[in-house]
FITORGU-342349 format. One record per residue (C-alpha): residue in one letter; chain; x negated, y, z. Coordinates in steps of 0.001 Angstrom, whole numbers. Layout:
BEGIN
REC   residu   chaine        px        py        pz
REC        a        A         X         Y         Z
...
% end
This chain:
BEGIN
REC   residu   chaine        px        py        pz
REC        x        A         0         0         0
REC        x        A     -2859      2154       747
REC        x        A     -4344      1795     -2601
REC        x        A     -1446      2569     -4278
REC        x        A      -671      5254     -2497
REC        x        A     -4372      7163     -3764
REC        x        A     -3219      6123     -7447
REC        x        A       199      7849     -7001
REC        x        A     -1766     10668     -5533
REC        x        A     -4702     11187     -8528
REC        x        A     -2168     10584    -10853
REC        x        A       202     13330     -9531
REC        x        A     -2743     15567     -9244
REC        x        A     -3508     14929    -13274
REC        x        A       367     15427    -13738
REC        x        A      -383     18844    -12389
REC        x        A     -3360     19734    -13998
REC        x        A     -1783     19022    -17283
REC        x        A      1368     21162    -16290
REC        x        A       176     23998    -14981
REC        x        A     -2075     27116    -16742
REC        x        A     -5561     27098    -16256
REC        x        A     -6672     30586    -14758
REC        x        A     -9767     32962    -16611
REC        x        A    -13203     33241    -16605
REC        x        A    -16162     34561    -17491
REC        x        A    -16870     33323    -21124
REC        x        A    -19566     30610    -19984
REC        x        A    -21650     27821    -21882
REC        x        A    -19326     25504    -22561
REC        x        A    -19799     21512    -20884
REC        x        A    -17635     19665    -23479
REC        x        A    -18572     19578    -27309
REC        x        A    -15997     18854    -29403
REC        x        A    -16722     16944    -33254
REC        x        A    -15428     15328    -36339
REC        x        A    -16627     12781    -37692
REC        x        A    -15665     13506    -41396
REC        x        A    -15210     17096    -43116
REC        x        A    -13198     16594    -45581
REC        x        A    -10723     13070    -46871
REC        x        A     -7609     12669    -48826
REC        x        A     -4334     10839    -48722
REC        x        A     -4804      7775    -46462
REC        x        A     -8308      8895    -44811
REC        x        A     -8873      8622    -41167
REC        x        A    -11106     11133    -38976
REC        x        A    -11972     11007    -35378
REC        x        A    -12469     13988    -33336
REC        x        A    -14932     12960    -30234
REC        x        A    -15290     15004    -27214
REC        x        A    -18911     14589    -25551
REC        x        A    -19952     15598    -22299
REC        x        A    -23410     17103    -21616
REC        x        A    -24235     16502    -18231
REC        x        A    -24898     20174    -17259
REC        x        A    -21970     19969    -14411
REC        x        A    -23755     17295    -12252
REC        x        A    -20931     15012    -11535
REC        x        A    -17531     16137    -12192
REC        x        A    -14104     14616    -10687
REC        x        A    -11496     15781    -12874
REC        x        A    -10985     18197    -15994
REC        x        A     -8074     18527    -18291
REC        x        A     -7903     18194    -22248
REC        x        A     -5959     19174    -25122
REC        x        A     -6209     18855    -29249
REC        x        A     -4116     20889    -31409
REC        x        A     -3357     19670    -35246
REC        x        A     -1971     20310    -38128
REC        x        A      1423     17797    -37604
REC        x        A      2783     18378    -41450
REC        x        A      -914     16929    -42478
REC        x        A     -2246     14615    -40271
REC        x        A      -642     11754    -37891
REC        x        A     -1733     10806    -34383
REC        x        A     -3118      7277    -33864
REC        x        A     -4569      6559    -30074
REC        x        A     -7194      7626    -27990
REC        x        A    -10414      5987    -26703
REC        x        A    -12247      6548    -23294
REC        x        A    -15775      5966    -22482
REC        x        A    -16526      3137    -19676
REC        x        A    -16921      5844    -16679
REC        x        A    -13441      7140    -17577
REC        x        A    -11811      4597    -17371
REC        x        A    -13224      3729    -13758
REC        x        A    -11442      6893    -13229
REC        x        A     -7853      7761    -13509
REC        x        A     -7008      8773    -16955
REC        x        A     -3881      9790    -18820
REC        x        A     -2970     10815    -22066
REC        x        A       382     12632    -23836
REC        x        A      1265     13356    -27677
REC        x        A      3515     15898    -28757
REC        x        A      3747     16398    -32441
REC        x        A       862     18116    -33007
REC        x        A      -419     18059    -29805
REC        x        A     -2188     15755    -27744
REC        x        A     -3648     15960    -24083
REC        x        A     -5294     13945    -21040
REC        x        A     -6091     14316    -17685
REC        x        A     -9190     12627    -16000
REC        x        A     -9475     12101    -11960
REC        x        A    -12444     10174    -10983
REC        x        A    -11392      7650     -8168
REC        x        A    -13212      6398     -6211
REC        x        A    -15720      9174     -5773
REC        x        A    -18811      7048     -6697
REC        x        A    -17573      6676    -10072
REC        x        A    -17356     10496    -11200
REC        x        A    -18610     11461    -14618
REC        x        A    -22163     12683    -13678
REC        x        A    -24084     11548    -17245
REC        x        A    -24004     13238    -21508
REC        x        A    -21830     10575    -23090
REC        x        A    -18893     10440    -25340
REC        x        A    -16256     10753    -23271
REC        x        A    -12907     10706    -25457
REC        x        A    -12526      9892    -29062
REC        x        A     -8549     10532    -30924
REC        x        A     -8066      9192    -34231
REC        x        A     -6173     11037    -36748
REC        x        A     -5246      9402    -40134
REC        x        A     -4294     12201    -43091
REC        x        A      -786     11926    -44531
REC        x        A       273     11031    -47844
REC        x        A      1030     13668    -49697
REC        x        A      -725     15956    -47408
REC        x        A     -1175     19859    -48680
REC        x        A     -4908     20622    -50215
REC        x        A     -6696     22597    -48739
REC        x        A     -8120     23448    -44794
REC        x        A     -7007     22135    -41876
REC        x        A     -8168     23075    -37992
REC        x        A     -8267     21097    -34806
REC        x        A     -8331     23707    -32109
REC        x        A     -9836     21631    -28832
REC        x        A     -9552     23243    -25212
REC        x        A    -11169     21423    -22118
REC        x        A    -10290     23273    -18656
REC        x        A     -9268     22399    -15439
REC        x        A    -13155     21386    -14536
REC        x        A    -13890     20695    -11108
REC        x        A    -15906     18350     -8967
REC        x        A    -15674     16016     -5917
REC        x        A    -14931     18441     -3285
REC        x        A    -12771     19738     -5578
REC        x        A    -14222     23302     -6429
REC        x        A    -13496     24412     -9759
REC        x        A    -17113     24377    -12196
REC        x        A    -15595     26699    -14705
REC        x        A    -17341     25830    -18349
REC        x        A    -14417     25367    -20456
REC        x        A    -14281     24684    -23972
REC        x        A    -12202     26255    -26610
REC        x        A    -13605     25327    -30232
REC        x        A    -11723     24582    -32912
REC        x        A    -12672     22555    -36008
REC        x        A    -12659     22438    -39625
REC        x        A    -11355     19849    -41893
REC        x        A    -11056     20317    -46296
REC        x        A     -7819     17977    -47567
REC        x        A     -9017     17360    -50943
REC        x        A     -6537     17029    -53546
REC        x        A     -3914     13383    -53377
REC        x        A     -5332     10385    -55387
REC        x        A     -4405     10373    -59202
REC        x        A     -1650      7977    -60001
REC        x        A     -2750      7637    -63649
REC        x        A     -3619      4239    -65005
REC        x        A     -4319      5057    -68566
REC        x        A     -6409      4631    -71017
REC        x        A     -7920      7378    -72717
REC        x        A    -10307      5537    -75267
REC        x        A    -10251      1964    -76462
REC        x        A    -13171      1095    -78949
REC        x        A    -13691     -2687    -80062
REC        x        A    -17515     -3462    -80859
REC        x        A    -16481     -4953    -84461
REC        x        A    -13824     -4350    -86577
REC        x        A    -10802     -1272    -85797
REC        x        A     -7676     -1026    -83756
REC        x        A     -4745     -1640    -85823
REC        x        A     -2267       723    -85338
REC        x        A     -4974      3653    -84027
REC        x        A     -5632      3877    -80362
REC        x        A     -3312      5412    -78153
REC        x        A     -3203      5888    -74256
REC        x        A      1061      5571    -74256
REC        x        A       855      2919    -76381
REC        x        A      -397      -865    -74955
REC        x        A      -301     -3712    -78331
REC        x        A     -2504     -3669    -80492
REC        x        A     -3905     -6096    -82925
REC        x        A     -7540     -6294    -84476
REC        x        A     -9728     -8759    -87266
REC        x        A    -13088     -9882    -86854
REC        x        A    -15109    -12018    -89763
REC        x        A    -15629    -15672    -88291
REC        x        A    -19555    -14868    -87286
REC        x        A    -18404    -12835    -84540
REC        x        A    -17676    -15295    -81211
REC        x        A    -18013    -12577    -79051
REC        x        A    -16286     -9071    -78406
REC        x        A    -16733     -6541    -76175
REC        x        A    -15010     -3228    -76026
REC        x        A    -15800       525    -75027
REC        x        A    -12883      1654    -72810
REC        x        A    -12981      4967    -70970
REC        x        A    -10024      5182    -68149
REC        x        A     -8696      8201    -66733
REC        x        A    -10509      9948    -63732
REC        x        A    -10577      8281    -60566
REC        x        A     -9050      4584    -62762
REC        x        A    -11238      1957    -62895
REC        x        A    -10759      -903    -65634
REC        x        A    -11284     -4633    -66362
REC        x        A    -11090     -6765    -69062
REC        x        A     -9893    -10963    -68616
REC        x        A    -12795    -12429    -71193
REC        x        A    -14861    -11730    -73909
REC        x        A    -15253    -14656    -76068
REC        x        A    -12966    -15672    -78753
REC        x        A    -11616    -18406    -79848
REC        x        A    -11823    -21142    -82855
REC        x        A    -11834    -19961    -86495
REC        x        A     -8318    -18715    -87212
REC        x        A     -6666    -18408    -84311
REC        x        A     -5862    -15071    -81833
REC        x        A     -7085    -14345    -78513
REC        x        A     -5573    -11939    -76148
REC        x        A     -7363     -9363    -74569
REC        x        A     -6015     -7768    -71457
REC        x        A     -6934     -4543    -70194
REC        x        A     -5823     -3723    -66676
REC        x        A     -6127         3    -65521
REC        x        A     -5840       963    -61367
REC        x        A     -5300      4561    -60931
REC        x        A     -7113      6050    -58087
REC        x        A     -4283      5708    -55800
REC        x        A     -5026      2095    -55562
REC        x        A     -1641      1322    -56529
REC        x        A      -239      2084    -59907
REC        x        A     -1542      -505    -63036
REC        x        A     -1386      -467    -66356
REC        x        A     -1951     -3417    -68698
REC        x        A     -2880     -2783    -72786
REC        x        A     -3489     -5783    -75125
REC        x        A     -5260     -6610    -77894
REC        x        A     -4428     -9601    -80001
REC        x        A     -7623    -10338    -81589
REC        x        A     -7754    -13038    -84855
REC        x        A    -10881    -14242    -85323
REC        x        A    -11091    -15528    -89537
REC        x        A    -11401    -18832    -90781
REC        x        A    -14665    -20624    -91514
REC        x        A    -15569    -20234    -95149
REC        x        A    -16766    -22966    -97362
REC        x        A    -20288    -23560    -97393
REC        x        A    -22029    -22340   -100037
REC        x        A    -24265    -24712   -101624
REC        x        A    -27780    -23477   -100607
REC        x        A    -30298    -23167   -103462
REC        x        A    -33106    -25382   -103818
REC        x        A    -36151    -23659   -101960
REC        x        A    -38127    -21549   -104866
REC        x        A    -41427    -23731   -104792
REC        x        A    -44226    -21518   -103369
REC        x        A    -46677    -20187   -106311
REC        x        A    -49367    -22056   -106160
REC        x        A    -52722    -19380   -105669
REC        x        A    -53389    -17983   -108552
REC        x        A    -57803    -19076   -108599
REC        x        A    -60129    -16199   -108601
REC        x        A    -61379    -14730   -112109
REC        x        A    -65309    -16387   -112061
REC        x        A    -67951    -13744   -112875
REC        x        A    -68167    -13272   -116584
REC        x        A    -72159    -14136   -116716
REC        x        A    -74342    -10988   -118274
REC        x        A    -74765    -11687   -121979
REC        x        A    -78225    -13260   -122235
REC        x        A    -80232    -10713   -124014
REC        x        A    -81017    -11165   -127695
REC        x        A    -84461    -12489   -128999
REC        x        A    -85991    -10206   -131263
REC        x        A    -86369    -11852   -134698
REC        x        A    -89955    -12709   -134911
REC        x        A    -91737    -11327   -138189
REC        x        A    -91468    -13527   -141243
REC        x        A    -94865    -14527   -141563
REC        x        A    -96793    -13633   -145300
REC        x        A    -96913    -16243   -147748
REC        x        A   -100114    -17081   -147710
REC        x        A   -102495    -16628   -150552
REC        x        A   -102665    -19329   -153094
REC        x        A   -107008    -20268   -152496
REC        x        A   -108608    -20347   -156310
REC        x        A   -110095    -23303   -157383
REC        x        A   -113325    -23843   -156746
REC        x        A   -115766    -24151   -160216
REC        x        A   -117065    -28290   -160461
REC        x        A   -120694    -27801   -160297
REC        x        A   -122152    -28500   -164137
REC        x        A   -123707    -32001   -164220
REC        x        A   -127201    -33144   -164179
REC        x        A   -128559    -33962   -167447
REC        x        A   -129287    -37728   -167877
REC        x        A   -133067    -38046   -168005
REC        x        A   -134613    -39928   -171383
REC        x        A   -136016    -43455   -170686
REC        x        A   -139579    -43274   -170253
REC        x        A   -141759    -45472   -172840
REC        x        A   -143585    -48773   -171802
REC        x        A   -146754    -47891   -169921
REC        x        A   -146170    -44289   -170105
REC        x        A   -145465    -42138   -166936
REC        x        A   -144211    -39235   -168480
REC        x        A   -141655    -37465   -166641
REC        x        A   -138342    -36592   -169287
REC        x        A   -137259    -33245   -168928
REC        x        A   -133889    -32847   -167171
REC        x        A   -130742    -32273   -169600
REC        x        A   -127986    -30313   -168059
REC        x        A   -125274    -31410   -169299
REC        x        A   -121606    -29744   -168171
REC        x        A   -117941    -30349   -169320
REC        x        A   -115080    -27802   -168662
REC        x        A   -112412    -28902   -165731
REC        x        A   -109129    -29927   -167677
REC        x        A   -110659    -29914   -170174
REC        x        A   -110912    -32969   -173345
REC        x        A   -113564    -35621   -172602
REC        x        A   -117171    -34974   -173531
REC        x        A   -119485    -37444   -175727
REC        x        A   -122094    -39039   -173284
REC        x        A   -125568    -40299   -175723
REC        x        A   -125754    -43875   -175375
REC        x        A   -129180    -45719   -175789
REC        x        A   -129163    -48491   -177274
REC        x        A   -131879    -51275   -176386
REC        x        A   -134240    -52922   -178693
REC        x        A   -133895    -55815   -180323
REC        x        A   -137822    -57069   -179333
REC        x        A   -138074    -55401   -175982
REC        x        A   -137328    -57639   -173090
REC        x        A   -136992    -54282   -170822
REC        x        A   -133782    -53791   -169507
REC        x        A   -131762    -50862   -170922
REC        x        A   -131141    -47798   -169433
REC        x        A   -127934    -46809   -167307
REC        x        A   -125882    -45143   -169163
REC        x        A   -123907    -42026   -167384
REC        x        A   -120928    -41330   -168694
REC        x        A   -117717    -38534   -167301
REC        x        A   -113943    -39269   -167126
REC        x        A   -112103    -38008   -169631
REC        x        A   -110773    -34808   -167842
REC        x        A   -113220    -34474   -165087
REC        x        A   -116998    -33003   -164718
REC        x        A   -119306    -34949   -163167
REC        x        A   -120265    -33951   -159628
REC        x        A   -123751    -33359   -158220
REC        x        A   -125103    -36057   -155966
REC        x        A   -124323    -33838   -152711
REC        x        A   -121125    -33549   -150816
REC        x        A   -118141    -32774   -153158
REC        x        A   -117158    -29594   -152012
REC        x        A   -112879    -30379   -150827
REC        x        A   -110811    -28540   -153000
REC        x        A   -107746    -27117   -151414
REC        x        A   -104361    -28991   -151637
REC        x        A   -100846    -27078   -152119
REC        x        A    -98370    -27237   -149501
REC        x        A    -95932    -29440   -149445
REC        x        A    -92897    -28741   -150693
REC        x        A    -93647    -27031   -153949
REC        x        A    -95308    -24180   -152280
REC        x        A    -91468    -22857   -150596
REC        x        A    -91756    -20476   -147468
REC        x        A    -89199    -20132   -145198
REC        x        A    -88487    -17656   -143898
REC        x        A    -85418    -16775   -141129
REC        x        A    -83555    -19737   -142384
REC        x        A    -83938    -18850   -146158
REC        x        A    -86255    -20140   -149008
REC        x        A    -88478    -17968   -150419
REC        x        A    -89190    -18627   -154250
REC        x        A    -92072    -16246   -154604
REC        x        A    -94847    -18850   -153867
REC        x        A    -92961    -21297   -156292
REC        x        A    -92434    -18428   -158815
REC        x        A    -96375    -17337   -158731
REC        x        A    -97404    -21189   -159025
REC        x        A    -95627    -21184   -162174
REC        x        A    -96890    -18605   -163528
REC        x        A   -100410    -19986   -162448
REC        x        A    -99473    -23267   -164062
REC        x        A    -98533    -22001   -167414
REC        x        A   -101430    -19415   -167766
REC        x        A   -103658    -22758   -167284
REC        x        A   -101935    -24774   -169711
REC        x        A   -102128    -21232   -172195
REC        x        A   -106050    -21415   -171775
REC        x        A   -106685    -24773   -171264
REC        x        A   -107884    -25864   -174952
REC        x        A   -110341    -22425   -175937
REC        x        A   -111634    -22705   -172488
REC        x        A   -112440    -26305   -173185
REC        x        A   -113589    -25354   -176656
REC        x        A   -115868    -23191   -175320
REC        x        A   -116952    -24910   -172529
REC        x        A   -117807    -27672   -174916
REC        x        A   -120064    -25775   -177284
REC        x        A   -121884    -24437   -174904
REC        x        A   -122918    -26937   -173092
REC        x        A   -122896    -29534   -175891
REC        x        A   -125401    -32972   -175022
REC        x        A   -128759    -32991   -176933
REC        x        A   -128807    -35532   -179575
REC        x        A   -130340    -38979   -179313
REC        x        A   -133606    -39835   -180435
REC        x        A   -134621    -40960   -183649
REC        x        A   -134948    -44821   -184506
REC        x        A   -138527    -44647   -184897
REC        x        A   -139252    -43256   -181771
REC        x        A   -136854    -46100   -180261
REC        x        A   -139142    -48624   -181714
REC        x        A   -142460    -46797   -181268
REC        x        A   -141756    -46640   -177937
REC        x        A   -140705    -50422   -177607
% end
């Protein structure tokens, strides 16, 4: 009963505190900070305001606060205490657009003496809720401690809060581009079907779709099906209320596999075409070497004249006969040779008779000089590859101005050197 009794009491005195003014003072550093934690929010948004205390009291046994809001744009949800409050005696009221509590610390030992947050209300903003500012006007009075002597210290702040503008309930559209291929009819945001033709190469489609501010938008798939058949694209738009949707199609037909085209044979690869070989430097041209001159045609060499044929020497007698000379032309008719005949008593042997081929000289008892022999060939000359006929031709002529003086040159040879006649008979057989 006793117990009770001290509740009854502290919560009669916070009935009190809450009910009746709060005198004035001295403008004085305030011990209670008020704060939000949000500056601004829209439809739906929810902001605490949290009311700290700084410890600059020492310990404090009761104090009295109130928060003062804007009821058309914001809604009251609760109220939180720290742990040393609610050791204490705490209670809280809401009006619309007011809300207050009254802290009495009970027992004594467990007064609020240390900074800490001591309340924290929670407002959420209304839907609908006017643009613009809104204030929180926070008042904390009533301070005193455990004797109780009032602290003084109050706090009257008020706060600022920016209500942006509601959440945009539009769900369109405003673009819708496919990656192949064009929209058939033309895009537009009121309108939702639409139907669109891709070749058969394409399995895949995406689009380019730009929703309205605030929306956000998905798409159910992106591959398409089999060669000539439709797939569906959905497009589902959330405004950025959260709430309103809106759903476009696309009925997308992808073509039918064309025949296969017979693929050519592959083009057989040119074979290298072989590098052009050096064209080798023309070899340089002899010089024709000089047609060697015909030689000269050598004269013939004269036949040495004969030796005449000495006379037999008589029986017994050592006379030496006086040498004949004794000379016949070359080519030329035969010369008479004497001929001694022997006698009929002599039993000597006869002399040898000497005697020259018809057509030749005799030749002295030395070496016969060599006469020189005509080249082969009838005296021709070649020369670069070609006969010459001017040997042949002056060979000719030598041969016919030879033949032309053959028979007075013989003539003449003949009388001049003509053979001595043979001796008398009588002086054949005188001498035998």
């Amino acid at each position: 009963m006793k117990f009770l009794a001290k509740r009854c009491t502290a919560l009669a005195l916070a009935l009190c505190l809450l009910v009746l003014p709060a005198p004035a003072y001295a403008r004085e550093e305030p011990a209670f900070h008020p704060s939000l934690t949000a500056s601004e929010g829209k439809d739906g948004d929810v902001v605490d305001l949290i009311l700290t205390y700084d410890g600059s009291l020492g310990e404090v046994g009761a104090f009295l606060a109130w928060v003062e809001y804007d009821a058309a744009r914001f809604e009251y949800l609760r109220v939180r205490e720290s742990a040393t409050l609610q050791s204490g005696v705490t209670t809280t009221v809401a009006f619309s657009g007011r809300v207050g509590t009254a802290y009495t610390a009970y027992p004594h030992e467990d007064a609020l003496s240390q900074p800490e947050e001591s309340l924290t209300y929670r407002f959420r903003l209304r839907e609908g809720a006017d643009p613009g500012e809104a204030e929180f006007f926070v008042s904390v009075y009533q301070i005193v401690d455990l004797q109780p002597q009032y602290l003084g210290h109050d706090t009257d702040q008020s706060l600022s809060y920016q209500v942006l503008e509601p959440p945009s309930s539009d769900a369109s559209l405003l673009d819708l581009v496919p990656e192949t291929g064009e929209l058939v009819p033309s895009f537009d945001p009121g309108r939702l079907d639409y139907h669109l033709t891709v070749p058969y190469e394409v399995k895949q489609l995406t689009f380019l779709a730009e929703p309205a501010a605030g929306a956000s938008c998905r798409v159910n798939r992106k591959n398409l099906g089999a060669g000539g058949s439709e797939t569906e694209f959905r497009f589902t738009v959330t405004a950025e209320d959260g709430k309103t949707k809106r759903e476009y199609r696309v009925q997308v037909y992808r073509e039918e596999e064309p025949e296969p085209t017979p693929s050519p044979s592959p083009t057989p690869k040119p074979t290298a075409t072989p590098k052009p070989t050096k064209t080798p430097k023309p070899t340089a041209t002899p010089k024709p070497t000089a047609t060697p001159k015909p030689e000269a045609t050598p004269k013939p060499t004269r036949t040495p004249k004969p030796t005449a044929t000495p006379k037999p020497a008589a029986a017994g007698t050592a006379s030496t006969p006086k040498p004949q000379r004794s000379t016949a032309p070359a080519a030329s008719a035969p010369a008479a040779s004497p001929t001694v005949e022997p006698s009929s008593g002599s039993g000597a042997s006869p002399p040898e008779s000497t005697s020259s081929s018809p057509g030749a000289a005799a030749l002295p008892v030395g070496e016969p000089s060599p006469s020189p022999s005509p080249s082969p060939g009838g005296g021709l000359t070649i020369l670069n590859g070609e006969r010459s006929l001017l040997p042949f031709t002056l060979a000719m002529v030598f041969l016919i101005l030879a033949v032309l003086f053959s028979g007075p040159l013989a003539k003449w040879l003949a009388e001049k050197w003509r053979s001595p006649k043979p001796p008398e008979q009588k002086d054949k057989d005188d001498s035998q």
